[in-house]
C-alpha atoms as one frame of an Amber mdcrd trajectory, in Angstrom:
protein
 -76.111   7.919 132.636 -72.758   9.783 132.856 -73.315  12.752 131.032 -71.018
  14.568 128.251 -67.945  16.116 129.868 -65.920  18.585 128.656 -62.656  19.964
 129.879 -62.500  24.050 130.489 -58.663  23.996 130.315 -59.272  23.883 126.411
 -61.051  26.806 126.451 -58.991  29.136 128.123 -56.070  26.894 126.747 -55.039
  29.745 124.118 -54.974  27.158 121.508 -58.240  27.859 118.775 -58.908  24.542
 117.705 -58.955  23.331 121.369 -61.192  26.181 121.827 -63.655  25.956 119.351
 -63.976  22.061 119.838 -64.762  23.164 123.681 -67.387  25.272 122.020 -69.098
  23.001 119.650 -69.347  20.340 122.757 -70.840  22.536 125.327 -73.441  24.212
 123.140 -74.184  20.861 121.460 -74.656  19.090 124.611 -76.685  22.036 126.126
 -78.964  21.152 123.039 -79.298  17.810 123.174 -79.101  16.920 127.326 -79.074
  20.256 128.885 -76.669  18.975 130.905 -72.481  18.624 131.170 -69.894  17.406
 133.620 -66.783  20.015 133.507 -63.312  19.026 134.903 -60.533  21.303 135.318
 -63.226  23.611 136.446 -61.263  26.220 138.236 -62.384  25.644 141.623 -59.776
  24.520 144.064 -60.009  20.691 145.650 -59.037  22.395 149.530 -61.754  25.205
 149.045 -64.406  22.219 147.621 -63.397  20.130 150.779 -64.011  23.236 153.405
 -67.315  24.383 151.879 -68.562  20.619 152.699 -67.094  20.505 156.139 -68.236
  23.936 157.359 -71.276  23.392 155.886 -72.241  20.438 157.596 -70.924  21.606
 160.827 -73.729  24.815 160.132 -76.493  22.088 159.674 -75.628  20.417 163.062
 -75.926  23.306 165.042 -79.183  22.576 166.884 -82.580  23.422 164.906 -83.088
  26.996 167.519 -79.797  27.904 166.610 -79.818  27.730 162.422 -83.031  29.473
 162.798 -81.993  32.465 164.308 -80.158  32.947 160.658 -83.686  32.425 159.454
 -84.410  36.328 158.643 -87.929  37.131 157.890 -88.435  39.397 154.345 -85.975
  37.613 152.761 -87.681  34.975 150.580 -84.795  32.959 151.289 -82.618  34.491
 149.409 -80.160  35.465 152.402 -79.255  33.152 155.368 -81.304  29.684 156.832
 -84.498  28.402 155.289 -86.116  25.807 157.339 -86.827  22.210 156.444 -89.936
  21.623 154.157 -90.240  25.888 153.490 -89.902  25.678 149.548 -91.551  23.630
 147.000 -91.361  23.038 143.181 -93.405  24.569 140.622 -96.834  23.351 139.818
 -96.609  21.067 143.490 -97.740  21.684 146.690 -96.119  18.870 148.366 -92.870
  20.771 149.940 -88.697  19.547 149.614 -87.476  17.430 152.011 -84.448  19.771
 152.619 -82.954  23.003 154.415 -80.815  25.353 153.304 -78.691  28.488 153.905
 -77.989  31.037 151.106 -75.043  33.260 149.822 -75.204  35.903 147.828 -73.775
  38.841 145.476 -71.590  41.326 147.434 -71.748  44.280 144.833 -67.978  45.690
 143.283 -67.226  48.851 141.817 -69.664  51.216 143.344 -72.334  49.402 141.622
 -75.755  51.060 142.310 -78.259  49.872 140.001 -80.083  47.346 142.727 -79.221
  47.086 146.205 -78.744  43.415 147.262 -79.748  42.305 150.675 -76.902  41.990
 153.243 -75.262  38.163 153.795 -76.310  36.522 157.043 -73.244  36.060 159.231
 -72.901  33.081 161.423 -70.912  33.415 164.207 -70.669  29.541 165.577 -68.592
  28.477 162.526 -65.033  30.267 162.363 -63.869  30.236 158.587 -67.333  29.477
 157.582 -68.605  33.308 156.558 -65.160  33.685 154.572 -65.027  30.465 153.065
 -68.330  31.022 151.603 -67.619  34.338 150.005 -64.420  32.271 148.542 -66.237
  29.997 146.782 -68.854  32.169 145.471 -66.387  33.966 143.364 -64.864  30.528
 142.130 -67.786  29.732 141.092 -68.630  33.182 139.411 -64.998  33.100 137.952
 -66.089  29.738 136.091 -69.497  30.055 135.147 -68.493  33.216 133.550 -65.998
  31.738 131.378 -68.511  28.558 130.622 -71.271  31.642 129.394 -68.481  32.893
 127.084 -68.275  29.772 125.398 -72.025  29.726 125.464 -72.113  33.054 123.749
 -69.811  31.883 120.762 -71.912  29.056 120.657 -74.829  31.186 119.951 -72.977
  33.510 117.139 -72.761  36.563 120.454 -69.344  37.924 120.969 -67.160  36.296
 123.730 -68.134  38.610 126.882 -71.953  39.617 125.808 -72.717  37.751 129.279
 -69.802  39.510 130.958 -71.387  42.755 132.005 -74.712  41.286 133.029 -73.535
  38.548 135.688 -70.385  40.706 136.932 -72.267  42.034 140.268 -75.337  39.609
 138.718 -77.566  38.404 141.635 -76.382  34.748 141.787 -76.796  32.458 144.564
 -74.451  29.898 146.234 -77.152  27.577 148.110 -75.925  25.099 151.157 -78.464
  22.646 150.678 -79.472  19.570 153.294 -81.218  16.731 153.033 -81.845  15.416
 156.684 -82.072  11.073 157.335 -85.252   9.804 156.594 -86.696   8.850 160.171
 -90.366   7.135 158.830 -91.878   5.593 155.826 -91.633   8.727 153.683 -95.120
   9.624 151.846 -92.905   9.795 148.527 -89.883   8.714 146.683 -88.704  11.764
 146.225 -86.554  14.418 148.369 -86.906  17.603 145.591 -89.977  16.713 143.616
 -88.934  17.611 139.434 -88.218  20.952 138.211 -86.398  23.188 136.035 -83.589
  26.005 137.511 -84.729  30.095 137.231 -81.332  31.130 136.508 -78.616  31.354
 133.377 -76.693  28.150 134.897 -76.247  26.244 137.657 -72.734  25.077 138.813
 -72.915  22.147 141.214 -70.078  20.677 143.186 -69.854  17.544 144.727 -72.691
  16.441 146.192 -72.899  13.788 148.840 -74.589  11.257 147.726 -76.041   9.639
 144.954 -80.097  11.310 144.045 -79.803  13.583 141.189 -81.731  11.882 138.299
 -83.018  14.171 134.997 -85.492  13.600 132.442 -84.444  12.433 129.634 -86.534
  13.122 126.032 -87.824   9.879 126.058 -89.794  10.721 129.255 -87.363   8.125
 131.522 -85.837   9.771 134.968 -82.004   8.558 134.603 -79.477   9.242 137.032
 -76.691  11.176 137.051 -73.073  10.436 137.624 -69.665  12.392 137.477 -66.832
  11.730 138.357 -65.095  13.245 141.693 -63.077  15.771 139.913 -65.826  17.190
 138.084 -68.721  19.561 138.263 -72.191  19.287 136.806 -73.443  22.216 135.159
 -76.792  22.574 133.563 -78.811  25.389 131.273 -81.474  27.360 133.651 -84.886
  28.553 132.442 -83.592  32.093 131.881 -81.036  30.923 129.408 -83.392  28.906
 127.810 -85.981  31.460 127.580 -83.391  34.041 126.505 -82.447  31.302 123.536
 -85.995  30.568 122.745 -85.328  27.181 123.906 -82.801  26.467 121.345 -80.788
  25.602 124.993 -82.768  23.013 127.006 -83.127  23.755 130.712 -83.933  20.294
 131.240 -86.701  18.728 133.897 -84.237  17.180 137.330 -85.097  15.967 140.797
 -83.541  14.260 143.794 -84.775  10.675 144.848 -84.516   8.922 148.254 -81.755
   6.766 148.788 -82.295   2.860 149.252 -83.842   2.262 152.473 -80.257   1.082
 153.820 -78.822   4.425 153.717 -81.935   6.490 154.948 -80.073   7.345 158.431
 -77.429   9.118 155.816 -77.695  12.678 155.374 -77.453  14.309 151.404 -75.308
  17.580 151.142 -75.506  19.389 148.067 -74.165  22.805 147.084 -75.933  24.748
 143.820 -74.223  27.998 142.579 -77.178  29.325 140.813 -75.422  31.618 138.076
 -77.950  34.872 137.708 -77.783  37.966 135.772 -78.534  41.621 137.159 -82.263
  42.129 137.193 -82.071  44.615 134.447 -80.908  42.469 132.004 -83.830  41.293
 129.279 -85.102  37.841 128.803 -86.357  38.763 125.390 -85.536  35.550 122.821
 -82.235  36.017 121.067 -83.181  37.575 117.236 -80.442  34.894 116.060 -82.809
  31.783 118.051 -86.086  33.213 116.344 -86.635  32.342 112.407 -90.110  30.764
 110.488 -89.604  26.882 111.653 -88.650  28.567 115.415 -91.424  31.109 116.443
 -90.728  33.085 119.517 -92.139  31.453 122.046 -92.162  34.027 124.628 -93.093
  36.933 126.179 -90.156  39.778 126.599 -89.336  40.045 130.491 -86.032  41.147
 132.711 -84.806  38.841 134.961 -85.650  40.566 137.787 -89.308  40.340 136.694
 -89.141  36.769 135.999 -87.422  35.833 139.238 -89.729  37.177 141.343 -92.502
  35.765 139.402 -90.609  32.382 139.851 -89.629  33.030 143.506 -93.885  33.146
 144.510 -94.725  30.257 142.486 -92.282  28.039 144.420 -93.392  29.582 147.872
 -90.127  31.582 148.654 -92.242  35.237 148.351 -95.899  35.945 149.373
């Protein structure tokens, strides 16, 4: 299934018919699929290509090593989660994957929550900078994707501005190790949905990603190399009284000839301060759409979300 794609170059193109066509095609596909590809994306080719190598040069280090970077307290939200640590939702069967995280070095004096320090790794020259690189690519571009989201919903232009500018987003290194034995199931990330506003993903390295479509059929997902995928999170979706569709997704084993093949993938999990409120949109909520949910911040509702998938005790 390749999914809609839509060029950001015609949004911040200056030209308001370009513009407004952008905005009509994101929010429409964010309706319908819940999911878009996005070229001219803002994030450079060389700094894509680094984040893979260093990354993968981090996941060979030997097991003793990563998990030295693996910092009790943390609910991996900071540095190396081992293999098999975090599950989805609603299953108790755990990911077949690892991961190291990046997060939200605060600007400006900012003082309304204190974010936990990144975890330096000091094998990998270039690899502690390069990550702190592409985390504000990827801020720089899911900001201006939520501004088109924001016309989309009748909001002015920067109503997302001042909650994800020092926001506690996420850029996750994710890997998915060769399978070695007749795996107990298909899948490498059983289904779920994404806690967060949006999630930016770059290249991954192989073919896996499949989403559920609303005829209840798993369909897999292609772009094309220049693009990213981006796709609505739970929060947005909540915050839009579903109006957005944070749509179910999961990551399937490869054919058994490519099992000795590892799968990289890097997330940029686009998340709001914790202050902000999840409470549904007055402009989502009318008779034939009832709010559907409770009011909560973000903060509240990803730590709720951060237990049920086994990250916090």
């Amino acid at each position: 299934m390749s999914i809609p794609s839509v060029d950001l170059g015609d949004f911040l193109s200056g030209d308001k018919v370009r513009k407004n066509d952008f905005v009509q095609n994101l929010g429409r596909a964010y309706e319908d699929i819940g999911f878009v590809a996005v070229k001219n994306h803002g994030i450079d080719n060389k700094l894509i290509a680094d984040l893979y190598q260093y990354v993968q040069q981090f996941f060979s280090l030997p097991l003793e090593q990563k998990k030295e970077y693996e910092i009790k307290g943390l609910a991996g939200q900071r540095g190396y989660t081992s293999f098999g640590k975090e599950h989805a939702k609603g299953s108790e069967a755990p990911d077949l994957k690892e991961f190291f995280q990046y997060g939200q070095t605060a600007r400006d004096n900012f003082s309304e929550e204190v974010y936990i320090d990144n975890v330096s790794v000091k094998e990998i020259t270039g690899f502690d900078s390069t990550l702190a690189e592409a985390y504000r690519a990827f801020e720089n571009s899911g900001t201006a994707l939520l501004q088109a989201i924001a016309l989309y919903l009748g909001l002015e232009e920067d109503y997302f501005d001042q909650y994800v500018y020092n926001g506690n987003s996420i850029l996750r290194s994710i890997h998915y190790p060769p399978i070695t034995t007749e795996p107990v199931s298909a899948i490498r990330a059983e289904q779920h949905e994404d806690i967060n506003l949006i999630t930016l993903l770059v290249g991954a390295s192989a073919d896996g990603l499949e989403i559920l479509s609303k005829q209840a059929a798993w369909v897999p997902v292609t772009s094309l190399p220049e693009q990213i995928v981006v796709n609505v999170g739970d929060m947005l979706q909540r915050l839009t009284n579903n109006k957005l569709c944070s749509t179910t997704h999961r990551v399937v084993n490869p054919s058994r000839e490519f099992w000795h093949t590892s799968r990289f993938s890097i997330p940029f999990f686009l998340h709001p301060k914790a202050s902000m409120s999840l409470r549904c949109l007055e402009n989502c909520v009318d008779s034939d759409h009832p709010k559907l949910y409770e009011d909560i911040t973000a903060g509240e509702y990803l730590d709720e979300r951060l237990r049920e998938i086994g990250l916090k005790k």
